[in-house]
N, C-alpha and C positions, 0 to 999 in steps of 0.2 A: 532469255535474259531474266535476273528474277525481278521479282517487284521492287519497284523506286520503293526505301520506308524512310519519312522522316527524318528530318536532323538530329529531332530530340530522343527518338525512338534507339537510333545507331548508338550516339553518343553514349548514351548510359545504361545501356543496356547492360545485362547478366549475362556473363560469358557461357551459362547453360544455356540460354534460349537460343547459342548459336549451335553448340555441340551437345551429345550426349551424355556425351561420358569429357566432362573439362577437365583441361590438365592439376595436375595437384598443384596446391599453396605452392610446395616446397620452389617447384620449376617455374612458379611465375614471380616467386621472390628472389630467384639466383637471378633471374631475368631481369629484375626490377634494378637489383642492386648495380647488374652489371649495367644499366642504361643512367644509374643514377650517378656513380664514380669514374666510369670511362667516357661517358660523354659529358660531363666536367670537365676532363681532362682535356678533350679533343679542343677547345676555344684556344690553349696554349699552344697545341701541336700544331696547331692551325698557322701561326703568327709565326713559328718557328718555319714551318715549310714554306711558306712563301717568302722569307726574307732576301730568295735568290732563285725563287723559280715563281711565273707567272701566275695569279690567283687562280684566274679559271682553266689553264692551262696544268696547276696540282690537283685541283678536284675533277678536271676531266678524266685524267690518269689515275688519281686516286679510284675511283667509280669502275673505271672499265676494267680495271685490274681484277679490283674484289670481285666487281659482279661478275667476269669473265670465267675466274677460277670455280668461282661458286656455281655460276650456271653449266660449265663439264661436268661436275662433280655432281650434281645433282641430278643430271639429264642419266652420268654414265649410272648414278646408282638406281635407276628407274624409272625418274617421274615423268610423266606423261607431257609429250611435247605441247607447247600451249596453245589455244586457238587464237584466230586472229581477233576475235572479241578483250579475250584477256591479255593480247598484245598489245590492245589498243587502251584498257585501262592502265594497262602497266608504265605506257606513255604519259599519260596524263598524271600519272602520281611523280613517275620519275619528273617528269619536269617543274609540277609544284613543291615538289618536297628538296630536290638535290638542285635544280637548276635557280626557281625562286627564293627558296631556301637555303642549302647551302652555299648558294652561288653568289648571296648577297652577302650571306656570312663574309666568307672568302675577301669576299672585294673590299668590306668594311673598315675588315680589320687590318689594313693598310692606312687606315687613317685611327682604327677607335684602338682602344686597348681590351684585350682579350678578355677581361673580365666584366667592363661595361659590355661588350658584346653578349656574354652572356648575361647579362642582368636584362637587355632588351630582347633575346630572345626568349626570354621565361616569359614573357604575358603574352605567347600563344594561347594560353587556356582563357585570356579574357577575352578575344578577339574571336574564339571559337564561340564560346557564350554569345557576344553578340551577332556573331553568325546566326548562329541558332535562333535567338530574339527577332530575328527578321526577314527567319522561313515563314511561308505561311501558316504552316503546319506547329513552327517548332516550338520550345517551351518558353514562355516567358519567364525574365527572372524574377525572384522574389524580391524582399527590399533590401535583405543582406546579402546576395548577390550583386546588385544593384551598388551597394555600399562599397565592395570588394572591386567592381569594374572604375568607381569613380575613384578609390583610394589608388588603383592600378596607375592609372592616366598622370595624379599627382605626383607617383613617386617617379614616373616618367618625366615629367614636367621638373620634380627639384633636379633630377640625372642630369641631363640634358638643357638645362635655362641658360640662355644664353649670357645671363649673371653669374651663372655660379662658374668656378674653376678648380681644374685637378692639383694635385702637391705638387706638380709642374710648374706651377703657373700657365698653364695654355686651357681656354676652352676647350671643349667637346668637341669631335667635329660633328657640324648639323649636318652636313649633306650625309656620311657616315651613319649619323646615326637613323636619319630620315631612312634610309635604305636598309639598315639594318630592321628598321618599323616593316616596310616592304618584306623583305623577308622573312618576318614571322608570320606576317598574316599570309603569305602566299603557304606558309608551311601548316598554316593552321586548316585552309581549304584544302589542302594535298591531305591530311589526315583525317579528315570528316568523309570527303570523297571516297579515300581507302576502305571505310570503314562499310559503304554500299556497293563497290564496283565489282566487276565479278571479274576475281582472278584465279590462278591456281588455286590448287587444293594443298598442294606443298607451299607453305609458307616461304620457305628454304629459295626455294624456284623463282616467283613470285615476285620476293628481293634482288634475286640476281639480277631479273628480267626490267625490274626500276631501276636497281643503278647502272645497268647496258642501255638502257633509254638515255637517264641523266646525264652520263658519261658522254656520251655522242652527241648527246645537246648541248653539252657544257666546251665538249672540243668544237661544235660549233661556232661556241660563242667568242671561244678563244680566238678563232679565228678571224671573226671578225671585228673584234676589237684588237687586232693590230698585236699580239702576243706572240705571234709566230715571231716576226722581224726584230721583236726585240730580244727573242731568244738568243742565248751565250750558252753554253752547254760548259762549254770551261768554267762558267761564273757559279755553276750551281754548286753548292756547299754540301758535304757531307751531310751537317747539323742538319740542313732542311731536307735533304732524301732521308734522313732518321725520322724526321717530326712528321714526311707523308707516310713512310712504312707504319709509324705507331697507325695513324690514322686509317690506314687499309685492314689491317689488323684488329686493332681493336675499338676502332673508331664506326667502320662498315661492317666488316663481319662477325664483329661482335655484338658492340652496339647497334647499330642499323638492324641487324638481322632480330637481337631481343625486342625494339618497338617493335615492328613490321609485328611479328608475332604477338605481341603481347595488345597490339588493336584487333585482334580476331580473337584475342581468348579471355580478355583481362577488361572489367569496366573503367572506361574510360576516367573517370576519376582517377582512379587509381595510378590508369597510365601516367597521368600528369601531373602527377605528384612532382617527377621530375623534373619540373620547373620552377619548383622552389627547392630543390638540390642543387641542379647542373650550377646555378649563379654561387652558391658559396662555396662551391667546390673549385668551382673556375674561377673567382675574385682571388681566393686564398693563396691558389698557384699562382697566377700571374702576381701576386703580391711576392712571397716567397723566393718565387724561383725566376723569375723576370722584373723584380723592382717595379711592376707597375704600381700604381699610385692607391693606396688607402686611407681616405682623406674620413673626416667626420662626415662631410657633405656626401661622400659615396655611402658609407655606413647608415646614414640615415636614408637617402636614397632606397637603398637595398632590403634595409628593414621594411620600408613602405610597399614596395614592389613584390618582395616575395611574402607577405603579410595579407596581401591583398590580393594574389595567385592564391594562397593558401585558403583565405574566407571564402573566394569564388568558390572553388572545387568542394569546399566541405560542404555550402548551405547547399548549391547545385547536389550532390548527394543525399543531402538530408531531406530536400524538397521531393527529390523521385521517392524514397523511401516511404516519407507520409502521404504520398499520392493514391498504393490502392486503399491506404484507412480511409480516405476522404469519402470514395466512392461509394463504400461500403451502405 
């Protein structure tokens, strides 16, 4: 097994001190782009697929399908079958990232609308920061980081207050959104995790292997929350088998498979940059193309939230970078 390193160490690290020879700019910015406008998109697909098929019961399918197809595909074109070590990381990621993570998404957004969902998924990257803050080992933040996690929480708090309300007229919903809180932070330990666990050497393999976990935890869950019996198989709609196909497609094996990859090659700043896209890209749509609600109060909300994703990731950057001048 290799050595446990650090939260702070993982996080922000230079994708050369993992490889030798790191992939070019060009491949980890097709990558970036496709995890920055396709998984945008996916909070829409999301709300569309389940309007007739059961939450956990679309992301179990959605999951076992991609990762099934991918993991033939990747086994038949050679990679090496995986040990039970990295079977067992592979579990552990699949169930924080797709089961606590998207599996809270899923459920949410049965009560939230797709673009708040995505607004409360972006302050992953503040929650990992405080992650981090409270390894033993890991970085403390500075004061403008610091600034960036408190400005975060606020612009959660104006979202979300149980004062404000949507161009609906209806509150938020808390329980919704509360769990939507849950599943970003379970998503933010699934990716700090990933970034130490020792798994294939094929990135490709690796993904499958987490969403065949996911998938089989999530039809678990299905199951136990009573999803089978309300199943209608008549009742499910075209529109929603279009909105899981988008999702298997370019939701999993597009985007799914660009993160996975891009936390083994790409510093993590970087990767999470996507958390101040995915929400204006996902707001815009659900405004546009599903009449969800774009009120001043969300606008400012969202300013605040992805403003303060934004300061986190930059000074956290800027603090590693004037770290070895200090030393010196």
């Amino acid at each position: 097994m290799p050595t446990r390193q650090t939260l702070s160490r993982i996080d922000f690290m230079n994708p050369s001190d993992k490889k030798t020879n790191p992939p070019s700019s060009v491949a980890i910015w097709t990558a970036m782009i496709s995890v920055y406008l396709l998984w945008g998109s996916t909070y829409l697909a999301i709300r569309i697929a389940i309007e007739t098929i059961p939450p956990f019961m679309m992301a179990a399918t959605r999951f076992l399908i991609a990762g099934g197809i991918l993991y033939v595909i990747r086994r038949a074109r050679g990679d090496t079958r995986a040990s039970r070590s990295e079977w067992h990381s592979a579990v552990v990621i699949g169930i924080l990232l797709l089961v606590g993570g998207n599996g809270g998404v899923v459920w949410a957004e049965q009560r939230v609308a797709s673009g708040i969902a995505a607004l409360l998924v972006g302050t992953a990257p503040l929650w990992m920061v405080l992650l981090d803050s409270l390894h033993p080992s890991g970085r403390k933040p500075n004061r403008w980081t610091i600034l960036g996690i408190v400005l975060g929480f606020v612009g959660i708090t104006v979202l979300i207050g149980p004062l404000r309300v949507t161009g609906h007229g209806e509150e938020i919903d808390l329980i919704g959104a509360l769990v939507l809180m849950f599943a970003t932070l379970s998503w933010a330990i699934g990716s700090l995790y990933s970034r130490q666990a020792r798994l294939p050497s094929s990135a490709l393999l690796g993904t499958a292997m987490e969403m065949l976990a996911g998938g089989g935890a999530l039809l678990l869950l299905s199951f136990l929350t009573g999803e089978f019996s309300h199943l209608n198989l008549a009742h499910i709609s075209v529109r929603s088998l279009g909105g899981m196909a988008y999702l298997i497609v370019f939701g999993s094996w597009i985007g799914l498979t660009s993160y996975t990859w891009l936390l083994r090659v790409a510093p993590t700043p970087l990767v999470f940059t996507y958390a101040y896209v995915n929400p204006v890209v996902a707001v815009l749509l659900g405004h546009f193309l599903a009449s969800e609600p774009l009120t001043a109060h969300i606008l400012i909300a969202a300013t605040i939230v992805v403003g303060s994703v934004a300061l986190t990731t930059v000074s956290q950057q800027a603090s590693l970078r004037k770290k070895p001048k200090m030393s010196e």
